[in-house]
PDB file of the backbone (N, CA, C, O) and the ligand in Angstrom, with CONECT records:
HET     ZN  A 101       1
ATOM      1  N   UNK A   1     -12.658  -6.425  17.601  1.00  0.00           N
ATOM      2  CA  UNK A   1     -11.738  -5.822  16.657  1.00  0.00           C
ATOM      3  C   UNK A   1     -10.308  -5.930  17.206  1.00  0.00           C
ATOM      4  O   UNK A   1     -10.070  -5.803  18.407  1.00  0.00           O
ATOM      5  N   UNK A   2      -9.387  -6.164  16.304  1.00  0.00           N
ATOM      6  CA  UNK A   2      -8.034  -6.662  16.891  1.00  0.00           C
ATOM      7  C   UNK A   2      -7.485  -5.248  16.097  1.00  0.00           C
ATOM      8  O   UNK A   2      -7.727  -5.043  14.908  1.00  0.00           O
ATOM      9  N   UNK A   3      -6.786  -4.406  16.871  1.00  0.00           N
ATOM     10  CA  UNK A   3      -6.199  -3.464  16.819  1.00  0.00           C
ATOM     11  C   UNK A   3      -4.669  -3.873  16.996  1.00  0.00           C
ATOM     12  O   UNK A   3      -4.116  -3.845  18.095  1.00  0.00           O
ATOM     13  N   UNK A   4      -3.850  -4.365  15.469  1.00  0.00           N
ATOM     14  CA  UNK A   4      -2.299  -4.281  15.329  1.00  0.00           C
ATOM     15  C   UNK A   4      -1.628  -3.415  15.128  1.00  0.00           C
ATOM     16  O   UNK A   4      -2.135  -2.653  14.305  1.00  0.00           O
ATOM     17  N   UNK A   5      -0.715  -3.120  15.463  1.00  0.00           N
ATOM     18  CA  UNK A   5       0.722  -1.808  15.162  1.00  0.00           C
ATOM     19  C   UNK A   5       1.223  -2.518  14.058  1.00  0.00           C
ATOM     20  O   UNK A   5       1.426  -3.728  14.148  1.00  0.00           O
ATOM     21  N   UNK A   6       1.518  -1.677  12.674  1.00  0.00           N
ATOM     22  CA  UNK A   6       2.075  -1.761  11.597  1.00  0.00           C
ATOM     23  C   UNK A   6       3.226  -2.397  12.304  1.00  0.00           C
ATOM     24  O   UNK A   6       3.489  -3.545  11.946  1.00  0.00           O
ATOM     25  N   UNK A   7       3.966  -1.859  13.249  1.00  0.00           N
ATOM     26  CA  UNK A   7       5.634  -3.071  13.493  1.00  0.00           C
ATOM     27  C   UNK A   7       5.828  -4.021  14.778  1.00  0.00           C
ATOM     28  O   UNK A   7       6.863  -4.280  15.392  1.00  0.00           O
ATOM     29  N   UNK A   8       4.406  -4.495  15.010  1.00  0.00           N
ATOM     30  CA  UNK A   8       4.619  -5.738  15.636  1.00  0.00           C
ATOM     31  C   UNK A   8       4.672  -6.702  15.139  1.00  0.00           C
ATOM     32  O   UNK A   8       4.894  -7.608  15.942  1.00  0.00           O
ATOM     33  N   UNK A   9       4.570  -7.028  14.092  1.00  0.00           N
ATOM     34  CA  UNK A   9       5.101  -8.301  13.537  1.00  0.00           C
ATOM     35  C   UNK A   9       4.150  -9.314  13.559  1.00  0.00           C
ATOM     36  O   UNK A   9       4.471 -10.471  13.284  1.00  0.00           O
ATOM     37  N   UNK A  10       2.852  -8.959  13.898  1.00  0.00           N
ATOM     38  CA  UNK A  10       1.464  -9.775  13.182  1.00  0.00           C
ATOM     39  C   UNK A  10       1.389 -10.162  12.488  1.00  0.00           C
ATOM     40  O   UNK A  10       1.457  -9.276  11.636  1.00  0.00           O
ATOM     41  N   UNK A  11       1.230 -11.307  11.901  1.00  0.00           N
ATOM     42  CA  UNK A  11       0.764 -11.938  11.037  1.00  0.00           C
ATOM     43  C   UNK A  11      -0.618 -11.885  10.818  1.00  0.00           C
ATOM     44  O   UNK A  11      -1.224 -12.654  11.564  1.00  0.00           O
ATOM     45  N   UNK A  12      -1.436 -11.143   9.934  1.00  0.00           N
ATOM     46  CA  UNK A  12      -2.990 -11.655  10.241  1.00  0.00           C
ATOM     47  C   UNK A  12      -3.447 -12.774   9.615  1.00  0.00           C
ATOM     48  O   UNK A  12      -4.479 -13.326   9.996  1.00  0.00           O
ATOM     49  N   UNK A  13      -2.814 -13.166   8.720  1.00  0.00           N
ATOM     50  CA  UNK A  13      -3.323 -14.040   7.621  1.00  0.00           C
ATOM     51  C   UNK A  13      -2.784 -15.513   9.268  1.00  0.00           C
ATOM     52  O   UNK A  13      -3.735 -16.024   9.859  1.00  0.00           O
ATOM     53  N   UNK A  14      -2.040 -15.719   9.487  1.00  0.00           N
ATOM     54  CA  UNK A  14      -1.691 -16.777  10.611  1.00  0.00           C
ATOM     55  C   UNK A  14      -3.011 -16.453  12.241  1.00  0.00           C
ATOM     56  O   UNK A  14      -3.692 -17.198  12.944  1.00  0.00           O
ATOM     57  N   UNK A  15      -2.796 -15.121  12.186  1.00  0.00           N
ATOM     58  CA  UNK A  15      -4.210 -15.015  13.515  1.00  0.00           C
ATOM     59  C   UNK A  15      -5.096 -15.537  12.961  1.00  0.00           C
ATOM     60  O   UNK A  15      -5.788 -16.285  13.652  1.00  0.00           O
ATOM     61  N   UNK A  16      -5.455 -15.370  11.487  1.00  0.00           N
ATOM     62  CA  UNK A  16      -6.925 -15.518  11.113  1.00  0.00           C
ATOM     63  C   UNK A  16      -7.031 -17.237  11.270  1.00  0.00           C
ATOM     64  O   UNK A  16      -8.103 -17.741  11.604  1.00  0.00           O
ATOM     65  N   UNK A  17      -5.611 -18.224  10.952  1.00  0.00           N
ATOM     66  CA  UNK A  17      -6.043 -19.553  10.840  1.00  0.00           C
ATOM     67  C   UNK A  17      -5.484 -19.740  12.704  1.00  0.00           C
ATOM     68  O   UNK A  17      -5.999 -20.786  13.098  1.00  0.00           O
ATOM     69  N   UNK A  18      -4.998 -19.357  13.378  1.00  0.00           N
ATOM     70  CA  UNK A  18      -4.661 -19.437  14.604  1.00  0.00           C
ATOM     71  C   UNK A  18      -6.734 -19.553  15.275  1.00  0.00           C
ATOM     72  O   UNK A  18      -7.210 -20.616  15.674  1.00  0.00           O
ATOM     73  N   UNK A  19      -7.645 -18.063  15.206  1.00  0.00           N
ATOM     74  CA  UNK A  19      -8.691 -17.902  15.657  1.00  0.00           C
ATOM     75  C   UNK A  19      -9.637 -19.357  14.919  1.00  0.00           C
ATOM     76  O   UNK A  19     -10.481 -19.970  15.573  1.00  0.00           O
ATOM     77  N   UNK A  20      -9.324 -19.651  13.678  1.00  0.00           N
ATOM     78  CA  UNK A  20     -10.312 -20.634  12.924  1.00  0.00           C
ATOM     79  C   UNK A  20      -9.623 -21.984  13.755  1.00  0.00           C
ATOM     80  O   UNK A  20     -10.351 -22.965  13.911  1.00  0.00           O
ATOM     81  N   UNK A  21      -8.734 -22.007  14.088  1.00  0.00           N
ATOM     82  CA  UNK A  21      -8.611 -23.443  14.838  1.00  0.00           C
ATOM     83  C   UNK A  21      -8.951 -23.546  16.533  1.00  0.00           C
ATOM     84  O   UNK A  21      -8.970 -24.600  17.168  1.00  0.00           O
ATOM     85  N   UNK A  22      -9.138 -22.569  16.928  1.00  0.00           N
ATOM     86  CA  UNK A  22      -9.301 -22.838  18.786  1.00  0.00           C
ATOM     87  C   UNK A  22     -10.636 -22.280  18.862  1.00  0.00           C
ATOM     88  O   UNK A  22     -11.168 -22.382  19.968  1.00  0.00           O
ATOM     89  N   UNK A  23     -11.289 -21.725  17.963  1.00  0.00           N
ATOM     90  CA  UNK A  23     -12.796 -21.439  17.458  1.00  0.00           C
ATOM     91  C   UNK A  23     -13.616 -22.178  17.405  1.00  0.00           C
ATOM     92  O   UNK A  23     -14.780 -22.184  17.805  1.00  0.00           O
ATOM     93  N   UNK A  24     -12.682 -23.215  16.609  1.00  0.00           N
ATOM     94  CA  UNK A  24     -13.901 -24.585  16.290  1.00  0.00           C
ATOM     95  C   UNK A  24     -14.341 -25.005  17.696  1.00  0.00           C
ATOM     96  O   UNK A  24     -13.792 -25.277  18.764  1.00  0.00           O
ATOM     97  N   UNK A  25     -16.210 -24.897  16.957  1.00  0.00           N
ATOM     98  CA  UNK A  25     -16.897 -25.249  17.817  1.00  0.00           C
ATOM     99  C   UNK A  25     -17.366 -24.905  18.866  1.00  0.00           C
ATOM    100  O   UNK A  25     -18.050 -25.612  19.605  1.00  0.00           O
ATOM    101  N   UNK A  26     -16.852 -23.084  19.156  1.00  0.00           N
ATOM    102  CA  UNK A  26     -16.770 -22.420  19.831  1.00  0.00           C
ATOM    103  C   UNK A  26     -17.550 -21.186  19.396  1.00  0.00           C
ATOM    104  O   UNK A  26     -17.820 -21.060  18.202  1.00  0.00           O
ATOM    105  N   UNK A  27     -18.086 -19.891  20.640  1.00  0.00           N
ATOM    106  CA  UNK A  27     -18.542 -18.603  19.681  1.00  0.00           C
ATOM    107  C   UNK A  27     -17.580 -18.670  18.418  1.00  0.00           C
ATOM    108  O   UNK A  27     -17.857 -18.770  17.223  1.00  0.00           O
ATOM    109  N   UNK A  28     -16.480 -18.591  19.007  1.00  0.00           N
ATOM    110  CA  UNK A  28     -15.651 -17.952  18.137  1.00  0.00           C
ATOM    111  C   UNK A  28     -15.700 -18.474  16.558  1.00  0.00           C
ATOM    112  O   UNK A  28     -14.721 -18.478  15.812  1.00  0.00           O
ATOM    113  N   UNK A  29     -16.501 -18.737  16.344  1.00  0.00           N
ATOM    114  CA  UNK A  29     -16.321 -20.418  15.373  1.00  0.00           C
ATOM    115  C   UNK A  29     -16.770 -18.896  13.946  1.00  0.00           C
ATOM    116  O   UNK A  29     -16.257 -18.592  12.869  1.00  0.00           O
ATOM    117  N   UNK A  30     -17.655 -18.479  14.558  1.00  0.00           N
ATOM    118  CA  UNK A  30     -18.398 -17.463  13.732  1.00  0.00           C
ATOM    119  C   UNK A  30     -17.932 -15.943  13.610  1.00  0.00           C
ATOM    120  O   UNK A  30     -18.248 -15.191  12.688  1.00  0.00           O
ATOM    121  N   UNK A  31     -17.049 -15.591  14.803  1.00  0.00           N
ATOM    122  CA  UNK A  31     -16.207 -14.384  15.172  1.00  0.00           C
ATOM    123  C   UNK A  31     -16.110 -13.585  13.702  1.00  0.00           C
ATOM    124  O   UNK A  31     -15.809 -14.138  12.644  1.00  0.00           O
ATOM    125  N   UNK A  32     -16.391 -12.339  13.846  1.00  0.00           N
ATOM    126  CA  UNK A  32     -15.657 -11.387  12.668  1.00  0.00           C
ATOM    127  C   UNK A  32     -14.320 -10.779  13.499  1.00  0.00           C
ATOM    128  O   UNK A  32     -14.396 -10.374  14.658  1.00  0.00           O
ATOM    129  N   UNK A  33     -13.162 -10.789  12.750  1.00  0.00           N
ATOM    130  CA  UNK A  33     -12.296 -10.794  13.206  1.00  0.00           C
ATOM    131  C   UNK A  33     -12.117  -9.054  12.142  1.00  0.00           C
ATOM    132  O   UNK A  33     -12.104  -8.957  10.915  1.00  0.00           O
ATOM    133  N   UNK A  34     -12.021  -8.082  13.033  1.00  0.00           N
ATOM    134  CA  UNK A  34     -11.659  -6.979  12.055  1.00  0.00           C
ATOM    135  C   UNK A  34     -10.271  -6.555  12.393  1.00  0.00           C
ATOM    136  O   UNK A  34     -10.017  -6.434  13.591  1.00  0.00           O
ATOM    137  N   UNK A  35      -9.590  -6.376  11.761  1.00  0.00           N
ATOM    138  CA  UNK A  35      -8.232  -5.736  11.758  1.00  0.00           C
ATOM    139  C   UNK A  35      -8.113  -4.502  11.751  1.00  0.00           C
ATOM    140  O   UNK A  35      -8.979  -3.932  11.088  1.00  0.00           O
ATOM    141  N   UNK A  36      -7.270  -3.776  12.302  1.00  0.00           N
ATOM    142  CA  UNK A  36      -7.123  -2.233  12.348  1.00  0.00           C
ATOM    143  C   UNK A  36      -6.104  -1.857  13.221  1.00  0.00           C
ATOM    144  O   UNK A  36      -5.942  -2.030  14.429  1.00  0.00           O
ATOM    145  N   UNK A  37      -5.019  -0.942  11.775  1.00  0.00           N
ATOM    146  CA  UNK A  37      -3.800  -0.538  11.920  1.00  0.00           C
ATOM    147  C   UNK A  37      -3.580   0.550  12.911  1.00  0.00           C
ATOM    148  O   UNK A  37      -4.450   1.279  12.435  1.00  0.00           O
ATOM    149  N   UNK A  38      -3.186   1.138  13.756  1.00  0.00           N
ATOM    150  CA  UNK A  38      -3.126   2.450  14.536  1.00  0.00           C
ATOM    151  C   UNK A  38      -2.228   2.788  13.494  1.00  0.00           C
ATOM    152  O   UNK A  38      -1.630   1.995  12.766  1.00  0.00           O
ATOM    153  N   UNK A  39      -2.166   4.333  13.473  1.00  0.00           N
ATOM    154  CA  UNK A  39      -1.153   5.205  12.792  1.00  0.00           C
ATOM    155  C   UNK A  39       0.508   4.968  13.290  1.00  0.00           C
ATOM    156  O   UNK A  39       0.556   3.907  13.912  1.00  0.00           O
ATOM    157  N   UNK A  40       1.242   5.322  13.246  1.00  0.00           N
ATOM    158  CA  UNK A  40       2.602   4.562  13.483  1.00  0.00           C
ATOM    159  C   UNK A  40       3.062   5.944  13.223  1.00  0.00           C
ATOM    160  O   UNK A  40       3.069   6.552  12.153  1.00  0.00           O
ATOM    161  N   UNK A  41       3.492   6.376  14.539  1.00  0.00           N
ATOM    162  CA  UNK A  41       3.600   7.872  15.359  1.00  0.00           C
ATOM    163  C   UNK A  41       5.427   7.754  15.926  1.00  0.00           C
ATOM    164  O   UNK A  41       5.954   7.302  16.942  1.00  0.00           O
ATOM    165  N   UNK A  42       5.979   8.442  14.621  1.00  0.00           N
ATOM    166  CA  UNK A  42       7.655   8.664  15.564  1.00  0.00           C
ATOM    167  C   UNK A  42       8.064   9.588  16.017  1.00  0.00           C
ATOM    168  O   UNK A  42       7.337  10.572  16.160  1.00  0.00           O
ATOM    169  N   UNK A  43       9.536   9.591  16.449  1.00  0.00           N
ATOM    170  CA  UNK A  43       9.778  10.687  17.394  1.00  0.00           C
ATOM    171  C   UNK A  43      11.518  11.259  16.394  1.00  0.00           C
ATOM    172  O   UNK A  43      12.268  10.479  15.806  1.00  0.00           O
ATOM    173  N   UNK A  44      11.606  11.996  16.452  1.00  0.00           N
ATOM    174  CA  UNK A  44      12.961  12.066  16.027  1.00  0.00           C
ATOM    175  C   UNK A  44      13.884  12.705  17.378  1.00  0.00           C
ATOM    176  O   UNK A  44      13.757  13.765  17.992  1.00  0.00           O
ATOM    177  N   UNK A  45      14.805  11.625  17.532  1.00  0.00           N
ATOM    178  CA  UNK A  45      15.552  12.342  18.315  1.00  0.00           C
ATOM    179  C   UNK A  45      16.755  13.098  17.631  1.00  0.00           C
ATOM    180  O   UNK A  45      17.751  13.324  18.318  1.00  0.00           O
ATOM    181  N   UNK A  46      16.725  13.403  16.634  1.00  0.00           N
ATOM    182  CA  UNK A  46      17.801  14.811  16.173  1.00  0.00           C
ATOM    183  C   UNK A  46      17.044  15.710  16.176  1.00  0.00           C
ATOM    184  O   UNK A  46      17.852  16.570  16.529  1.00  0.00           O
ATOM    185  N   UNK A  47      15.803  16.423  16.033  1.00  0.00           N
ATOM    186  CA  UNK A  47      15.681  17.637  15.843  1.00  0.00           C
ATOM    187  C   UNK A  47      14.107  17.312  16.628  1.00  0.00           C
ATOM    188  O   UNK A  47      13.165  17.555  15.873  1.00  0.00           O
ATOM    189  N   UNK A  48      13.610  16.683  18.352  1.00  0.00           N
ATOM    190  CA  UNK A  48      12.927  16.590  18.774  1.00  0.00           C
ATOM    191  C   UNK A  48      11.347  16.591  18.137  1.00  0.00           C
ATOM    192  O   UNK A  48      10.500  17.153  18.831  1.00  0.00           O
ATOM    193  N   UNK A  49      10.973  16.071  17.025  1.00  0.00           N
ATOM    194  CA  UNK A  49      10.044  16.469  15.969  1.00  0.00           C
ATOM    195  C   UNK A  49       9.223  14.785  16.421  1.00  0.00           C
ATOM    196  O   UNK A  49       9.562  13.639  16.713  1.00  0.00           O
ATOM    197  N   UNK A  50       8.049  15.559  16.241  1.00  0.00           N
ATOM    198  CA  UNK A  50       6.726  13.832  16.298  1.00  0.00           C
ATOM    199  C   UNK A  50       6.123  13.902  15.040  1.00  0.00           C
ATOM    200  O   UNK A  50       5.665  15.016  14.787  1.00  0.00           O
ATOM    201  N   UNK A  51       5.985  13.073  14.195  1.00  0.00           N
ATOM    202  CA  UNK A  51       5.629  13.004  13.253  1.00  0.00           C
ATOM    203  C   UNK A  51       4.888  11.997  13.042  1.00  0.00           C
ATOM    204  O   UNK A  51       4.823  11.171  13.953  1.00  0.00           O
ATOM    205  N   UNK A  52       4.224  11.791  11.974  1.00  0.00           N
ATOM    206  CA  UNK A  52       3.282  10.695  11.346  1.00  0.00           C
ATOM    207  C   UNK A  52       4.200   9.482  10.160  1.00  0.00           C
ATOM    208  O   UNK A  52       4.363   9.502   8.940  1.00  0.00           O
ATOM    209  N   UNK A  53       4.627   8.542  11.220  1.00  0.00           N
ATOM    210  CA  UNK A  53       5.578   7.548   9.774  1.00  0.00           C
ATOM    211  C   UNK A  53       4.867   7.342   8.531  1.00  0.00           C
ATOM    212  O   UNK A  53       3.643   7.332   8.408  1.00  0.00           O
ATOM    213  N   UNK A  54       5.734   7.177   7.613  1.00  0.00           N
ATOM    214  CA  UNK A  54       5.511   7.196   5.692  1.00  0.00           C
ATOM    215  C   UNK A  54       6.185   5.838   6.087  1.00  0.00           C
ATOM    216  O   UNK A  54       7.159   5.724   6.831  1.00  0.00           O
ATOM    217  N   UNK A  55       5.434   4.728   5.401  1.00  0.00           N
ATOM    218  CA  UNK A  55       6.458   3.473   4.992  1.00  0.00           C
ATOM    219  C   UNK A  55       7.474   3.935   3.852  1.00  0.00           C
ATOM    220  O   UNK A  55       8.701   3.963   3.940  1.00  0.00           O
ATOM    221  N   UNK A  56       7.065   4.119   3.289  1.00  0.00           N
ATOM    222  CA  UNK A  56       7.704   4.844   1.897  1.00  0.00           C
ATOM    223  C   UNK A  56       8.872   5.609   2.347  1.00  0.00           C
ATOM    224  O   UNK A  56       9.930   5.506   1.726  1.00  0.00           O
ATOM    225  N   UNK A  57       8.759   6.436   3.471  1.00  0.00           N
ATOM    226  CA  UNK A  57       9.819   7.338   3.805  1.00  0.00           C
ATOM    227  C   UNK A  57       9.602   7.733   5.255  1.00  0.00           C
ATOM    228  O   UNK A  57       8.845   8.620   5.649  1.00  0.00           O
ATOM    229  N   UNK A  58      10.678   6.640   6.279  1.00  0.00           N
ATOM    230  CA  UNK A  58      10.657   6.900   7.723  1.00  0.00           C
ATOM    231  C   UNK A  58      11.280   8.122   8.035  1.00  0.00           C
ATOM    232  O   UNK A  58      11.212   8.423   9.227  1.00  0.00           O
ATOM    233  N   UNK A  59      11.974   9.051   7.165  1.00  0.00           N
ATOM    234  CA  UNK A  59      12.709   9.793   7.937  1.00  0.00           C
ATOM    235  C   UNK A  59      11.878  11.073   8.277  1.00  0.00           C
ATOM    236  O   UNK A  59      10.832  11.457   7.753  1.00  0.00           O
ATOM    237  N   UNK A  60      12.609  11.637   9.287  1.00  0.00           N
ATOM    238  CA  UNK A  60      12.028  12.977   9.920  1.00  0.00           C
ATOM    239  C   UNK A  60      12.043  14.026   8.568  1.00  0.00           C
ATOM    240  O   UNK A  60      12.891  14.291   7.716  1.00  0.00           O
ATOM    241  N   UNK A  61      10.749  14.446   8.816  1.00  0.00           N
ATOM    242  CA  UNK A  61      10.446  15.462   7.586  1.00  0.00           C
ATOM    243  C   UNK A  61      10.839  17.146   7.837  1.00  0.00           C
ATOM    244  O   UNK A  61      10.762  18.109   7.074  1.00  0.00           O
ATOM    245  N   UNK A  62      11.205  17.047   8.988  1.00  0.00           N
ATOM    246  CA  UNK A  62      11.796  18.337   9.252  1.00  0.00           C
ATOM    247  C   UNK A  62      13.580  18.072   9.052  1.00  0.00           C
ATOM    248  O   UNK A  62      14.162  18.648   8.133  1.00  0.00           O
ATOM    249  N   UNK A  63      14.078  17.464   9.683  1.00  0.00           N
ATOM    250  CA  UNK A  63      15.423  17.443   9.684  1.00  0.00           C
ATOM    251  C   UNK A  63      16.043  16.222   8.019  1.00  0.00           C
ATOM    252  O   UNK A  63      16.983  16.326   7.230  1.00  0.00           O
ATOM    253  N   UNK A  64      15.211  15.474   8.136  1.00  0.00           N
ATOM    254  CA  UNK A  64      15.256  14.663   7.317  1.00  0.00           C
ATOM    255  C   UNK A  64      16.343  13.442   7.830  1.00  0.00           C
ATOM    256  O   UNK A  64      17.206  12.892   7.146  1.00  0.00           O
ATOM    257  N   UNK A  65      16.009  13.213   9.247  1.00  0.00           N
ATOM    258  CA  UNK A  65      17.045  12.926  10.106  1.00  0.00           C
ATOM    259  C   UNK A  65      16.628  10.922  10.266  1.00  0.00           C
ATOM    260  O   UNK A  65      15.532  10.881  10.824  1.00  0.00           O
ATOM    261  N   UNK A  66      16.938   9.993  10.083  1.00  0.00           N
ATOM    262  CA  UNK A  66      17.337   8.813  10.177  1.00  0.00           C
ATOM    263  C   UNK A  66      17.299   8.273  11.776  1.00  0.00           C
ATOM    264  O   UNK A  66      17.249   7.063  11.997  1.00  0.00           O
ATOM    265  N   UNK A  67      17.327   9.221  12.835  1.00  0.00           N
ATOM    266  CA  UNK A  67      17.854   8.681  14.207  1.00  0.00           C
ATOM    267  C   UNK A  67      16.034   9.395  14.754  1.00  0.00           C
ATOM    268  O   UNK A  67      15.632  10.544  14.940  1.00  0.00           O
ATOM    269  N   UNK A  68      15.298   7.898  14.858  1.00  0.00           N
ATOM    270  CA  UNK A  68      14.115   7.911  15.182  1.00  0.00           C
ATOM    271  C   UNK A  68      13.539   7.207  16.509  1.00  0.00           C
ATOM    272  O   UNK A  68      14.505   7.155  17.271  1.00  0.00           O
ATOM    273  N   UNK A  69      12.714   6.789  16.976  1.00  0.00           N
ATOM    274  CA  UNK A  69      11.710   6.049  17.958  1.00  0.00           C
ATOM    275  C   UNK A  69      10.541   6.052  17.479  1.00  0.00           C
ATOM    276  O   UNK A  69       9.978   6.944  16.846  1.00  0.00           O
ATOM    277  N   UNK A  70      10.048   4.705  17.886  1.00  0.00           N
ATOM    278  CA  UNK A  70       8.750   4.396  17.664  1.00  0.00           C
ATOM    279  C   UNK A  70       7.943   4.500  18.667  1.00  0.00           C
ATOM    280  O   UNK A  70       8.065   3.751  19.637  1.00  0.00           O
ATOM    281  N   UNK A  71       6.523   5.903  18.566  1.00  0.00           N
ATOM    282  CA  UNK A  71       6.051   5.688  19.983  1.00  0.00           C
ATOM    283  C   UNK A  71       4.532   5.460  19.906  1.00  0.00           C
ATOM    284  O   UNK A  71       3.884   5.075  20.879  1.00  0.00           O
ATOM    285  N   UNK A  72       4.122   5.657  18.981  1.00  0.00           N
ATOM    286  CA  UNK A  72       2.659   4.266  18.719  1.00  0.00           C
ATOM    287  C   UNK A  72       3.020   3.547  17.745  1.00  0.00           C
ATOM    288  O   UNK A  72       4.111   3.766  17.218  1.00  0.00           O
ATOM    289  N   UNK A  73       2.343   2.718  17.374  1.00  0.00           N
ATOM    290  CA  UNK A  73       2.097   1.384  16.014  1.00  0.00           C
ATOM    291  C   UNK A  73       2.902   0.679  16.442  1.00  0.00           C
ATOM    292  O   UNK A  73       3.755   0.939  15.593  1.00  0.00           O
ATOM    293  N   UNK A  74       3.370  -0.019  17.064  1.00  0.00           N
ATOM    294  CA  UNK A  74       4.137  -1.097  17.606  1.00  0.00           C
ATOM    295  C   UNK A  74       2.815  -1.953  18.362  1.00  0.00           C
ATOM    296  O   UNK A  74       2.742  -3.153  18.095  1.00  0.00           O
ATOM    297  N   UNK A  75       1.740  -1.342  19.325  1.00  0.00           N
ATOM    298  CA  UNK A  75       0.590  -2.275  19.985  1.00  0.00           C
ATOM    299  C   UNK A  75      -0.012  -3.035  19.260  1.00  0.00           C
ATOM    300  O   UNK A  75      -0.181  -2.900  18.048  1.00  0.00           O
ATOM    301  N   UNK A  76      -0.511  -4.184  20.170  1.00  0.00           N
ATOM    302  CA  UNK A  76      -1.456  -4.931  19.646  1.00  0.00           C
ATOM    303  C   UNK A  76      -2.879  -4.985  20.535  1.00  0.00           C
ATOM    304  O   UNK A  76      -2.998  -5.578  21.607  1.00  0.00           O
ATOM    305  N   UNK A  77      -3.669  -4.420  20.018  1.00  0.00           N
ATOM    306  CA  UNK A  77      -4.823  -4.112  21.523  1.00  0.00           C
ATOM    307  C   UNK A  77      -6.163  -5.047  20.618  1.00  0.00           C
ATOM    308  O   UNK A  77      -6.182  -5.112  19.389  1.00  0.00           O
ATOM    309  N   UNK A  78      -6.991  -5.572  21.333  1.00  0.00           N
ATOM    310  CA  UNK A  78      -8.336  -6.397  21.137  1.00  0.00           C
ATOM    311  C   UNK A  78      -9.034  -5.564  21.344  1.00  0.00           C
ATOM    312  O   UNK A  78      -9.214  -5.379  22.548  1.00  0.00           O
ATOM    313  N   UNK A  79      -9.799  -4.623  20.392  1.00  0.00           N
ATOM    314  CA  UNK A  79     -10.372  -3.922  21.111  1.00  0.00           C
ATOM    315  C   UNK A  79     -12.052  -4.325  21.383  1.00  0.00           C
ATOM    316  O   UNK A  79     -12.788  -3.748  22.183  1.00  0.00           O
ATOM    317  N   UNK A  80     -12.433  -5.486  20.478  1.00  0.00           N
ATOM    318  CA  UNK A  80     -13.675  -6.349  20.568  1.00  0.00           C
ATOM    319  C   UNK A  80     -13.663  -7.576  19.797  1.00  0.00           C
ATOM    320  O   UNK A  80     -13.256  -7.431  18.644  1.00  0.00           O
ATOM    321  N   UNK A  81     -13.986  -8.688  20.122  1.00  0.00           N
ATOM    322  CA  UNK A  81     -14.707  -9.484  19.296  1.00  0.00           C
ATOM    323  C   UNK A  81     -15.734  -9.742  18.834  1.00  0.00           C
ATOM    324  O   UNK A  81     -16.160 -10.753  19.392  1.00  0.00           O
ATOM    325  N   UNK A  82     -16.328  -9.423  18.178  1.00  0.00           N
ATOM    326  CA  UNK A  82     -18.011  -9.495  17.703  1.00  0.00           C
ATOM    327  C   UNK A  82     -18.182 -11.104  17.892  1.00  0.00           C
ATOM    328  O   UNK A  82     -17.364 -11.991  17.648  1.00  0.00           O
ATOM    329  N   UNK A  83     -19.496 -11.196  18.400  1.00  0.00           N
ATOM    330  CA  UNK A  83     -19.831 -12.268  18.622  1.00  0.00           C
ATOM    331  C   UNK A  83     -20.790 -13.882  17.196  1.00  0.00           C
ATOM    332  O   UNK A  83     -21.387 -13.554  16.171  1.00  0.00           O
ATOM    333  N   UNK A  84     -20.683 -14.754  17.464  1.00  0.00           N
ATOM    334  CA  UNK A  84     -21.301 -14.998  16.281  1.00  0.00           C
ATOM    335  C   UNK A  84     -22.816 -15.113  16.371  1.00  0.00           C
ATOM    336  O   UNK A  84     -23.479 -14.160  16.781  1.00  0.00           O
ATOM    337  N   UNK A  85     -23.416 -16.342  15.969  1.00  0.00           N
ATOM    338  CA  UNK A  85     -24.904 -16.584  15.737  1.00  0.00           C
ATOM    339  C   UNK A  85     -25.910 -15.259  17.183  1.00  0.00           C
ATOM    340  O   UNK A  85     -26.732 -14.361  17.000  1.00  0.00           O
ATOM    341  N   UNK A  86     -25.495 -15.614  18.003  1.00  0.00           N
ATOM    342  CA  UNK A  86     -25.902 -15.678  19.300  1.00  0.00           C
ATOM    343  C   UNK A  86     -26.183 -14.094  19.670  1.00  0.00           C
ATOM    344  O   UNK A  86     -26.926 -13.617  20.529  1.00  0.00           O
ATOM    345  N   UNK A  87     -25.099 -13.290  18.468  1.00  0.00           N
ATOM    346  CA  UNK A  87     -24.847 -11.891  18.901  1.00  0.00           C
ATOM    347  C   UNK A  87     -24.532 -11.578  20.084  1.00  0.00           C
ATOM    348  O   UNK A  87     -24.100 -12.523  20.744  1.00  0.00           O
ATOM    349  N   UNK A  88     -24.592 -10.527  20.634  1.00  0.00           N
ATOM    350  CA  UNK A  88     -23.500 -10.631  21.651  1.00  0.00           C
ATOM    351  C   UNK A  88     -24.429 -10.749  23.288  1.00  0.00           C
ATOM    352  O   UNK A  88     -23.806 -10.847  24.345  1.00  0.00           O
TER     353      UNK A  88
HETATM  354 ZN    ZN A 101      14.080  15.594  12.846  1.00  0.00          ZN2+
END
């Protein structure tokens, strides 16, 4: 399972033909490739607040404050590849 951060800048649709080409012919040939977003966790530095990001609406929901950090959803972690025919 490939575990992306909403703002790293993944492409999955490009991993997915990236894994189908260095695959061939390989386990990987058969790989389930699952995707999975972590939550995308900010910080506000005006009014010290951690919150849960809204794409819809980044700002701090307490202050309603614009001056943020990103301190999860940015990773990109593997957290398994399932194997193909062979199972694992
Ligand atoms: Zn705030």
């Amino acid at each position: 399972m490939l575990e992306i951060g909403q703002f790293s800048g993944v492409n999955t649709g490009a991993m997915d033909f990236a894994f189908s080409v260095i695959g061939k012919g390989t386990i990987l040939e058969d790989a389930e490739i699952i995707y999975q977003s972590p939550p995308l966790m900010l910080y506000c530095n005006n009014c010290e607040n951690e919150y849960l990001g809204d794409f819809e609406d980044l700002r701090c929901p307490v202050c309603m404050g614009t001056d943020f950090e990103i301190i999860h959803g940015r990773e990109m972690v593997v957290k398994s590849i399932i194997g193909g025919s062979n199972g694992r």
